[in-house]
BATORRO-480440 format. One line per 2 residues: number of its first residue (from 1); their letters; for each residue y, x, z of N, C-alpha, C. Coordinates in steps of 0.05 Angstrom, whole numbers, plus 5000, padded with zeros to 4 digits. Each point is the difference from the previous one (the first is absolute). Example, Ala and Ser with C-alpha at 12.3 -4.5 7.8 and 13.67 -1.06 7.14 Angstrom:
BEGIN
1) AS) 4886:5264:5156:5024:4982:5000:5024:5018:5000 ~ 5021:4993:4986:5024:5016:5001:5022:4985:5014
//
This chain:
BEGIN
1) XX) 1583:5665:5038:5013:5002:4974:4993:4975:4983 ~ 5015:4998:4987:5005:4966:4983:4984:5017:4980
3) XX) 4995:4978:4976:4991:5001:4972:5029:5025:4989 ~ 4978:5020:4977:5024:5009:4993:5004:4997:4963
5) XX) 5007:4989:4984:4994:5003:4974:5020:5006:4983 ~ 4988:5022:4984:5006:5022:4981:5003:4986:4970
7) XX) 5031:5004:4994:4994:4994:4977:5013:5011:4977 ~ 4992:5012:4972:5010:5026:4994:4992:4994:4969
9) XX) 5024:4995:4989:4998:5003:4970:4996:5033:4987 ~ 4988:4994:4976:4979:5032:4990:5019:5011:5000
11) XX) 4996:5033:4994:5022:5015:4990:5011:4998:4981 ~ 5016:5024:4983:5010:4995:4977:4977:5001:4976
13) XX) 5011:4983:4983:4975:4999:4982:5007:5012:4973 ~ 4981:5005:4988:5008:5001:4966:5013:4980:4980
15) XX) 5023:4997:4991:5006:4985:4989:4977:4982:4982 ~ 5011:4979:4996:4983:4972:4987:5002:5007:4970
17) XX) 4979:4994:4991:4999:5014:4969:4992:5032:4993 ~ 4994:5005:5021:4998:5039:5000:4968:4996:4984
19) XX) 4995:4982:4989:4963:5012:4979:4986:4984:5023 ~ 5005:4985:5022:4971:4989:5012:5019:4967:5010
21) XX) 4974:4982:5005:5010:4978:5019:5024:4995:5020 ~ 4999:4991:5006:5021:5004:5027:4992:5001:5022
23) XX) 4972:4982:5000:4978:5006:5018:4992:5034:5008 ~ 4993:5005:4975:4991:5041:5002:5026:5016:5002
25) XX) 5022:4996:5004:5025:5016:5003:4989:5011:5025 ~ 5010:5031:5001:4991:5022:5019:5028:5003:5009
27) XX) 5001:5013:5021:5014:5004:5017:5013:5031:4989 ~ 5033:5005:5007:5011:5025:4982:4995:5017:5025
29) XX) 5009:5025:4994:5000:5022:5026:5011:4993:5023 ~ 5021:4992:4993:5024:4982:5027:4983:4988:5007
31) XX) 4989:4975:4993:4983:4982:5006:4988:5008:5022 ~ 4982:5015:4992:4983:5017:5015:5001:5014:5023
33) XX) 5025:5014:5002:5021:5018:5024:5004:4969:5013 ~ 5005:4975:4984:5018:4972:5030:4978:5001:5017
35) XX) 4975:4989:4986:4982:4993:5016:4988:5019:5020 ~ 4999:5026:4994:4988:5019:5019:5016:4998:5023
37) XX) 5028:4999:4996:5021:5004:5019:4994:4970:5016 ~ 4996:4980:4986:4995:4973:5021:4977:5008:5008
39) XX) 4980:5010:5003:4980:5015:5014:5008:4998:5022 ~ 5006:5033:4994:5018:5021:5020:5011:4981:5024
41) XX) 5023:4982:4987:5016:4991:5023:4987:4980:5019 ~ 4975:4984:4980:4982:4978:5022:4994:5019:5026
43) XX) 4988:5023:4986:4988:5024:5010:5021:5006:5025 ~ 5017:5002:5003:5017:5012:5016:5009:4978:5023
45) XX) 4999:4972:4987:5008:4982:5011:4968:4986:5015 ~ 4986:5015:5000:4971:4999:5011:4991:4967:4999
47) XX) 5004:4999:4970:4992:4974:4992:4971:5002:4973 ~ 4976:4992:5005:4991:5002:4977:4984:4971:5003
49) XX) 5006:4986:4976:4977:4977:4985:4977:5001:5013 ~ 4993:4982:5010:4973:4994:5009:4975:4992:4975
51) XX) 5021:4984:4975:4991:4990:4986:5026:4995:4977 ~ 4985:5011:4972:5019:5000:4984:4994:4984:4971
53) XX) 5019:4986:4992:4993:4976:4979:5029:5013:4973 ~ 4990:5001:4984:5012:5005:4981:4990:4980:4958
55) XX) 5025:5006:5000:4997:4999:4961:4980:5011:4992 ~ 4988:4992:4977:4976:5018:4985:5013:5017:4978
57) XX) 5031:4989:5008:5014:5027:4964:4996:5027:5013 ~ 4998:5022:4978:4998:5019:5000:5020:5008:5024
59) XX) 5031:4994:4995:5016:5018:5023:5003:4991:5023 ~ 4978:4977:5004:4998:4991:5025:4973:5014:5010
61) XX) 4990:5007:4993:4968:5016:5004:5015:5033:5009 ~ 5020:5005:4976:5000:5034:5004:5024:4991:5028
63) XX) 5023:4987:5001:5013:5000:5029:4988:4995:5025 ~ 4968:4991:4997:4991:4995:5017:4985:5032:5009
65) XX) 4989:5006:4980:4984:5030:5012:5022:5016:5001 ~ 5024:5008:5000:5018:5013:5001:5010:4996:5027
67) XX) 5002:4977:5007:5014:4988:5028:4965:5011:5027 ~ 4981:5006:4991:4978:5002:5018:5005:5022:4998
69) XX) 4999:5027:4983:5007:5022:4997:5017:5012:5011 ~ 5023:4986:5006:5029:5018:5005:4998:4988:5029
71) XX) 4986:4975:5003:5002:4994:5040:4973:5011:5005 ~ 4989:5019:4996:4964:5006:5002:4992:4985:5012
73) XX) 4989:4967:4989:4995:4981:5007:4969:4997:4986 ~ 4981:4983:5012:4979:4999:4999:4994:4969:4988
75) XX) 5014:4987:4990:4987:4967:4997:5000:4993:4968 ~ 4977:4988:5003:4992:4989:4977:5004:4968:4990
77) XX) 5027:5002:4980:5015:4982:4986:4986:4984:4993 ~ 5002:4966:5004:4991:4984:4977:5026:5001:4978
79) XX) 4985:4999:4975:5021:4988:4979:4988:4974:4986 ~ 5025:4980:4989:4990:4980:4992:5021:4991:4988
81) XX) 4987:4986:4965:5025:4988:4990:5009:4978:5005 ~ 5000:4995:5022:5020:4974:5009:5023:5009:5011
83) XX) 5006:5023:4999:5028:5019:5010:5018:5004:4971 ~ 4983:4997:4981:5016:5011:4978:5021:4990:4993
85) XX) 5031:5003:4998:5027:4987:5000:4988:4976:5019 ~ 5003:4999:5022:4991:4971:5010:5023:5004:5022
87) XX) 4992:4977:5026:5023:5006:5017:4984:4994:5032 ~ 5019:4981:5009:4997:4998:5025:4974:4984:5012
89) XX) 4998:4982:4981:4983:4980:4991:4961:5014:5004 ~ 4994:5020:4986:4987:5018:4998:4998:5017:5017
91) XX) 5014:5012:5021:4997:5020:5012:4989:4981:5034 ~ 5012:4973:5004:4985:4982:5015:4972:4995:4996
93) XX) 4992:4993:4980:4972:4990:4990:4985:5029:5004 ~ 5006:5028:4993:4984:5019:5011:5003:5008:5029
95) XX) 5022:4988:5009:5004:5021:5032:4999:4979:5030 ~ 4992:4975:4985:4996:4977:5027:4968:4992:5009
97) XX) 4987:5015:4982:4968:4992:5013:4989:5028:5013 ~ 5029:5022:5000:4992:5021:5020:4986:5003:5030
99) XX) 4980:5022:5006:5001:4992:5025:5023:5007:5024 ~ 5002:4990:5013:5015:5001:5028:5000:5029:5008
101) XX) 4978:5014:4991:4991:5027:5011:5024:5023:4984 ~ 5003:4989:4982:5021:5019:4975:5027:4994:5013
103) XX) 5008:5014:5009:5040:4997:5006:5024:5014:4983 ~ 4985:5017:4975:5014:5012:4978:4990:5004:4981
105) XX) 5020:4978:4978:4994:5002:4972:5015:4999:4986 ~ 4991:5010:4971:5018:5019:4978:5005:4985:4980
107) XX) 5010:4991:4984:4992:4989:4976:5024:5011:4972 ~ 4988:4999:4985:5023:5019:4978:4995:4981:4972
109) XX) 5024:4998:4988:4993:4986:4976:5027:5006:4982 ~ 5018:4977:4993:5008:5000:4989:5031:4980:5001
111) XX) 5015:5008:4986:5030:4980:5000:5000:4985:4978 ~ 5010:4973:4990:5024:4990:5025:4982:4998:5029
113) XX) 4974:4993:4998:4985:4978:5019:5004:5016:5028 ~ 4999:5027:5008:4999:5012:5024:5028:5004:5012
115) XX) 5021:4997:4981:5034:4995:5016:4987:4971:5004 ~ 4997:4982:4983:5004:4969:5013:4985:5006:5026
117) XX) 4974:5006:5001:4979:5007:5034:5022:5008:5013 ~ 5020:5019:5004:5016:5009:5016:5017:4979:5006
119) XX) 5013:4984:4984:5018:4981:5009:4979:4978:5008 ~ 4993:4990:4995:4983:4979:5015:4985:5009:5027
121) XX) 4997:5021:5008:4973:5002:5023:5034:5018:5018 ~ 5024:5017:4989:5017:5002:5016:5030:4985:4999
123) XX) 5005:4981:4982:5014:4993:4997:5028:5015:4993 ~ 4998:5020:4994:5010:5023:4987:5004:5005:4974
125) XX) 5023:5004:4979:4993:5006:4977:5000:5022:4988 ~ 4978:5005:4988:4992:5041:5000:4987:4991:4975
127) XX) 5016:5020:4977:4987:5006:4976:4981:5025:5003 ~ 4980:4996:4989:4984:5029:5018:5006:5017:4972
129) XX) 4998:5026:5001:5005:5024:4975:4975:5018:4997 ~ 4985:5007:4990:4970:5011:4991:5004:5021:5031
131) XX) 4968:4999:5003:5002:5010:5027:5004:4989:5026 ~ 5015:4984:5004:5025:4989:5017:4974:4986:5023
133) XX) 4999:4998:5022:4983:5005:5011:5005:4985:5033 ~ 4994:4972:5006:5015:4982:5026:4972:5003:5018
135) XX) 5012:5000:5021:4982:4999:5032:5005:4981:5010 ~ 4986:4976:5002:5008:4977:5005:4981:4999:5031
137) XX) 5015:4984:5025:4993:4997:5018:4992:4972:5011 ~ 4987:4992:5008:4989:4963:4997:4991:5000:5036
139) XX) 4990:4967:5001:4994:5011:5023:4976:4999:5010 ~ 4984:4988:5022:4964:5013:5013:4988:4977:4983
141) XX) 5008:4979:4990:4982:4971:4991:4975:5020:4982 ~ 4990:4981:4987:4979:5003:4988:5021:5009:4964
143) XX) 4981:5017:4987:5014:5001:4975:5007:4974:4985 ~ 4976:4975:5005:5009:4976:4989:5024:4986:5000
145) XX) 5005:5005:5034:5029:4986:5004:5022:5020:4987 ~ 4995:5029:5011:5026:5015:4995:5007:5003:4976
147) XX) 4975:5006:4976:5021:4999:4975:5007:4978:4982 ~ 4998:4979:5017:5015:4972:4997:5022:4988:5020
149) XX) 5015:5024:5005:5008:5003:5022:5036:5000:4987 ~ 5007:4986:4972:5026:5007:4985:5023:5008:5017
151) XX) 5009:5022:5003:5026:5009:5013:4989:5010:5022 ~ 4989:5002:5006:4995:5006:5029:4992:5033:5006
153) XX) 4986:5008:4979:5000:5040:4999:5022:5013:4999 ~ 5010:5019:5023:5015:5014:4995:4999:5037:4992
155) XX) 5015:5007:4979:4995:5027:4989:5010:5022:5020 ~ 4969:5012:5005:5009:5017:5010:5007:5029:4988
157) XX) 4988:5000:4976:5017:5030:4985:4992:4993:4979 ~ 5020:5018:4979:5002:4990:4980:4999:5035:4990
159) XX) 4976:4999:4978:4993:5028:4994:5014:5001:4971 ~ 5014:5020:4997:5012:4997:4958:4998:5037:5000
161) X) 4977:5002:4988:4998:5029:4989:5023:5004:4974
//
């Protein structure tokens, strides 16, 4: 099996201006139901994160324990604000000094920056929609090479709760 990398904008969130940051925006009920259900379907698709890198905003924290919950998944997330609205740029700098030993990883953040990751790493153009949730397939190299690897991943499912 090639590298496989997960990449999954948060769920639905609370609108901007609801009384907190944009940073602390929580995730709505829906929200909550996408992510479990991208669980579920990793779950079904007998795919789980070896290793998971996420945003430090709030609805990237709660889509993250929501998505472990609903795939009864066992791994313990880094979060870090170098995900926050960031893009493709960022998700290299955390996912290329991986070891070799990891062949599936998750990362969740945020748009525009995670559609551009989709068009750049598949050469594809996919606006992602809260939730919205790509299985990207790469191939055996080392993570260094593969996710500098532009165009070259191809999607293998495409999760939209």
């Amino acid at each position: 099996m090639g590298r496989v990398l997960i990449i999954m904008r948060h769920g639905e969130a609370a609108p901007a201006g609801s009384g907190m940051g944009d940073k602390g925006r929580f995730l709505t009920p829906h929200g909550l139901k996408q992510c479990q259900q991208v669980g579920a379907t990793l779950r079904s698709m007998d795919i789980e994160p070896q290793h998971i890198i996420s945003s430090d905003a709030m609805r990237t924290r709660q889509s993250i324990e929501e998505v472990l919950k609903g795939g009864d998944m066992a791994v313990t997330p880094c979060f870090t604000r170098n995900f926050y609205l960031k893009g493709l740029s960022q998700i290299v700098e955390e996912v290329a000094g991986l070891s070799e030993q990891i062949k599936i990883v998750m990362v969740v953040g945020h748009n525009p920056g995670w559609s551009d990751a989709i068009v750049t790493l598949t050469g594809a153009f996919k606006a992602m929609k809260p939730g919205e949730t790509y299985v990207l397939s790469g191939g055996n190299g080392p993570w260094h090479s593969e996710i500098n690897a532009d165009g070259s991943w191809g999607i293998r499912e495409v999760i939209s709760p």
